[in-house]
N, C-alpha and C positions, 0 to 999 in steps of 0.2 A: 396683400392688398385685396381681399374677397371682395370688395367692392366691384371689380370689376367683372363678377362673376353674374351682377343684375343683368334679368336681361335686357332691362333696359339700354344699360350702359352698353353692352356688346352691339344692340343697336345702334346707340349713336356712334362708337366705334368703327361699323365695319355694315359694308353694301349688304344686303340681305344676299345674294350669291357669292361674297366675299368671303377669305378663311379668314380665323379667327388664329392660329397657330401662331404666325412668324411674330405680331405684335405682343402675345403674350411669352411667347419665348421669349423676345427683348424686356420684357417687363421684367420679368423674373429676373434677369442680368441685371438690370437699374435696381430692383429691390436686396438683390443680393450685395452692391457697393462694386459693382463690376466698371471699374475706372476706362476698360477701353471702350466704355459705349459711352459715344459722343455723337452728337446731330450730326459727324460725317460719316460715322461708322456703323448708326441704327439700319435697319434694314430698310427698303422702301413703302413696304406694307405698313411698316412701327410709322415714320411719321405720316401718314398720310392719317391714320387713325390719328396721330395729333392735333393734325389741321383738321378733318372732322371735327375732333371733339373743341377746339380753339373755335371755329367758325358757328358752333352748336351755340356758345357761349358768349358768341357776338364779333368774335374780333379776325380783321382782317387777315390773311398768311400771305399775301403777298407784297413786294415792293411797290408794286403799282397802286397796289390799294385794293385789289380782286378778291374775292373770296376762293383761294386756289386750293384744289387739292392735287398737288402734281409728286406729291416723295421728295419734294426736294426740300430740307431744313435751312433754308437760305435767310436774307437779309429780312426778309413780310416775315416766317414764322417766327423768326426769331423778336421781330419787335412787338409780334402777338404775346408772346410768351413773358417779355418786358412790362408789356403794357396790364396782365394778369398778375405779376409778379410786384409790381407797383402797389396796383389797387387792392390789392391781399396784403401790403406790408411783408414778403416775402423776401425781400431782395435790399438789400439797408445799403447797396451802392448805387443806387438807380435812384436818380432825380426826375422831378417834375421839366426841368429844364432839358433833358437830355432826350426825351419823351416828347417834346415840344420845340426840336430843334430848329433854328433858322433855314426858312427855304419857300422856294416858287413854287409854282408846278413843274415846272420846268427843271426845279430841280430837286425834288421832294424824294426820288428816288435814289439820286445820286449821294446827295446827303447822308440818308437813312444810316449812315458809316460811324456818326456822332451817338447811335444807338449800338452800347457796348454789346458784346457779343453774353448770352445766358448760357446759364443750365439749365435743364431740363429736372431737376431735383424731384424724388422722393415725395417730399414735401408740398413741391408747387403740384404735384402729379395727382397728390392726394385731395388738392384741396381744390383742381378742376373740377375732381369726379366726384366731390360733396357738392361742389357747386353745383353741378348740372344737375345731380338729382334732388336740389332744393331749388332748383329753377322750375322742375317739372311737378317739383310736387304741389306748387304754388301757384303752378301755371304762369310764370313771368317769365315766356321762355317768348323765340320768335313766332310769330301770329298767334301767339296765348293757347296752343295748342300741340302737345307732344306728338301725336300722329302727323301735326301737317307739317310740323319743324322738320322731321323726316324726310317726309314727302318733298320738301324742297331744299334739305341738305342731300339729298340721294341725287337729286337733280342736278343739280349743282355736280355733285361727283361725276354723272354720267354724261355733263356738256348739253344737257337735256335742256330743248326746246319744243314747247307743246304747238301742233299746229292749229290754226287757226276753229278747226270745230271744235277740239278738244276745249280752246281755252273758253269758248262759248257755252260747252256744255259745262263745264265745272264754274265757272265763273259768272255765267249769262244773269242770275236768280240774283246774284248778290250786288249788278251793276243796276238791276232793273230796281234796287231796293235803293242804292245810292241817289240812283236819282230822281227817285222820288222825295230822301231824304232829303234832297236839294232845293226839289220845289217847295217842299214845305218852310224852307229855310229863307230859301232866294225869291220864290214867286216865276222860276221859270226852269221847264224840263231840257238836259242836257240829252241831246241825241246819242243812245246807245252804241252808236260805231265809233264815235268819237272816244269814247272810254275804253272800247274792246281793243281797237286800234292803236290805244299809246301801250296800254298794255302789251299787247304783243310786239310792238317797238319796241318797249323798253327791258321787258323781262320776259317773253317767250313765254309767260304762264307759268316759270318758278324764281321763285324770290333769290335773287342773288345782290346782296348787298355788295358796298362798294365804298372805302376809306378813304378820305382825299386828307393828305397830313398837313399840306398847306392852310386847310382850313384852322385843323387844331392848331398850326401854332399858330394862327393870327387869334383866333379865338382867347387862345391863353395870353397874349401878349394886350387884349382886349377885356380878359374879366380872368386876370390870375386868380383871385380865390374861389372860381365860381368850381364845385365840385370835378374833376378831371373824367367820372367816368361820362356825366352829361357831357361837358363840352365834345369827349369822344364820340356818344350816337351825335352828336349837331353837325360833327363833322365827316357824316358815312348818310349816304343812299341808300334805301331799301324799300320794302313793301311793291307790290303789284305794280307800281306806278316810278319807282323808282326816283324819289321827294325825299329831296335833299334834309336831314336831319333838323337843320337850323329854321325850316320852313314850320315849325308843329304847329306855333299860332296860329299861322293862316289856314291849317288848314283842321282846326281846333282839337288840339292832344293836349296834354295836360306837359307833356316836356318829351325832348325827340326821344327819351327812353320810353317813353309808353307806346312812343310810333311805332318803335319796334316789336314790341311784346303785345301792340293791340291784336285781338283775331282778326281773320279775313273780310267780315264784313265791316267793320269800324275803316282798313286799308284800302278797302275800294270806296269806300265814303270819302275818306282821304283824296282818293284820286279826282272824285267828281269835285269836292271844294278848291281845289288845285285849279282844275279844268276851269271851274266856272268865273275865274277870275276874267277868261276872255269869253263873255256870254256871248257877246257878236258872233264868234266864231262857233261855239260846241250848239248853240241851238240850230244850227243849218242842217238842213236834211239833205241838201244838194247841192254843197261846197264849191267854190268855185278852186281854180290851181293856185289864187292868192291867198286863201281861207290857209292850204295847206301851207302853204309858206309863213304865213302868221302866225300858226301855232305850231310849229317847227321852229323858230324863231324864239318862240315863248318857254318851249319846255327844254329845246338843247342849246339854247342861246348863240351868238351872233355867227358860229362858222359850221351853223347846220348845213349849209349848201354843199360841204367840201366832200359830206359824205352820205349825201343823194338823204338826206334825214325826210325832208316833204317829201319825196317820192316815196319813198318805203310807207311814209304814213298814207299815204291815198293809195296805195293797189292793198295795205289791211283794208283801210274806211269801205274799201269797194269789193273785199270778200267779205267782208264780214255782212255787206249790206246785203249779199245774194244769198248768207246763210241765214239773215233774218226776215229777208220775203218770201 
């Protein structure tokens, strides 16, 4: 498989301080038909580069819906690997129905059981590593850009949250443009703390997507023939602002897969057309404690209180306000 000899791919494979040894040792065993390697017996370095490369490619590894990279080939990678294996025609036992099984939130995890257990094939392996590098070569990758996909797949590996200067200086130029693009749009400017602030509630400054399965199967049991990989981004969070898949309209994408794959500055645009649904609130420059409860309310919906959600946003609103006077 010289494929995996780009350096690309060893990039998306593996932390830039990372070896590269133990996962292509397991490679070499899956290429040779070596039957004892199985998702309990790879090593932990082999699947974490899977979840890497699975997460590269868009698709959740964990039960909960996280974009995890812990080594462990459990119930989330395995239904990433289903969920690729589908939408590749890879896998001729795996239904749209089993993919979109019955379930709450409450119980979307527990369920995940009705999604048969995979392989990890030759095949499906092969046809990750063609994907990704025609994702990049097309740039239809996340934020339409192979260096910043990194930049917050590494993050994401390293539990990385940027502090609040940081997310100012790498982010400041491209809020400052949103919301202009907004006035030009709406007729009125969204206060910069307001935007810098959900950001850093919501994603610490690295995009860390998020699959909610409850969604997908109401979705499919709502528009069965509508293609399965959209209704998949409708039903996953991402970008800077962390906006819900199913929201593109409003916040004007052509479909929740482009949300994904737009660059950084179209996702911070995103976030202000988000925001400016509650104009009362993002134009205040001196928020009152019910302003933060409003829009706490609005972006994490009704049991933001349970976990201090308006408090966290007003002490960002109120660094970020002394980094920008």
């Amino acid at each position: 498989m010289n494929i995996t000899n780009d350096p690309r791919i060893e990039r998306i494979l593996t932390l830039p301080e990372g070896s590269t040894a133990e996962w292509k040792s397991d490679l070499r065993r899956l290429e040779s038909g070596d039957a004892t390697l199985t998702r309990k017996s790879a090593g932990e370095a082999s699947i974490k580069a899977v979840q890497r490369l699975l997460i590269f490619l868009g698709y959740s590894t964990s039960s909960t819906g996280a974009f995890a990279i812990d080594g462990d080939f459990g119930r989330g990678t395995n239904r990433a690997v289903a969920q690729f294996q589908f939408e590749n025609s890879l896998n001729s036992n795996l239904r749209r129905s089993m993919l979109c099984y019955d379930c709450t939130w409450q119980t979307a995890s527990k369920n995940i059981v009705a999604i048969p257990d995979t392989r990890l094939t030759v095949a499906t392996l092969e046809k990750m590593l063609q994907t990704a590098l025609r994702m990049i070569e097309t740039r239809n990758l996340m934020c339409g850009d192979f260096e910043e996909a990194l930049f917050h797949l590494n993050g994401l590996h390293r539990s990385q949250f940027l502090p609040c200067k940081e997310i100012l200086n790498r982010y400041g130029t491209l809020v400052d443009a949103a919301i202009q693009g907004v006035r030009s749009e709406q007729g009125f400017a969204i206060v910069p703390e307001w935007m810098l602030a959900i950001i850093k509630q919501e994603t610490g400054g690295v995009v860390r997507p998020r699959f909610e399965q409850h969604y997908l199967s109401r979705f499919n049991q709502q528009e069965p023939r509508t293609d399965f990989v959209e209704l998949r981004y409708r039903s996953m969070s991402f970008g800077l602002g962390q906006i819900m898949g199913e929201n593109y309209r409003r916040v004007g994408a052509a479909s929740a897969h482009a949300m994904f794959t737009s660059p950084l500055a179209d996702q911070v645009l995103f976030v202000a057309r988000f925001l400016a649904q509650r104009r009362e609130v993002v134009i205040k420059r001196n928020p009152s404690e019910a302003d933060f409860h409003t829009l706490a309310r609005f972006y994490n919906g009704p049991g933001y209180a349970s976990h201090f959600y308006h408090e966290s946003l007003a002490t960002w609103f109120k660094e970020f306000r002394l980094l920008l006077s």
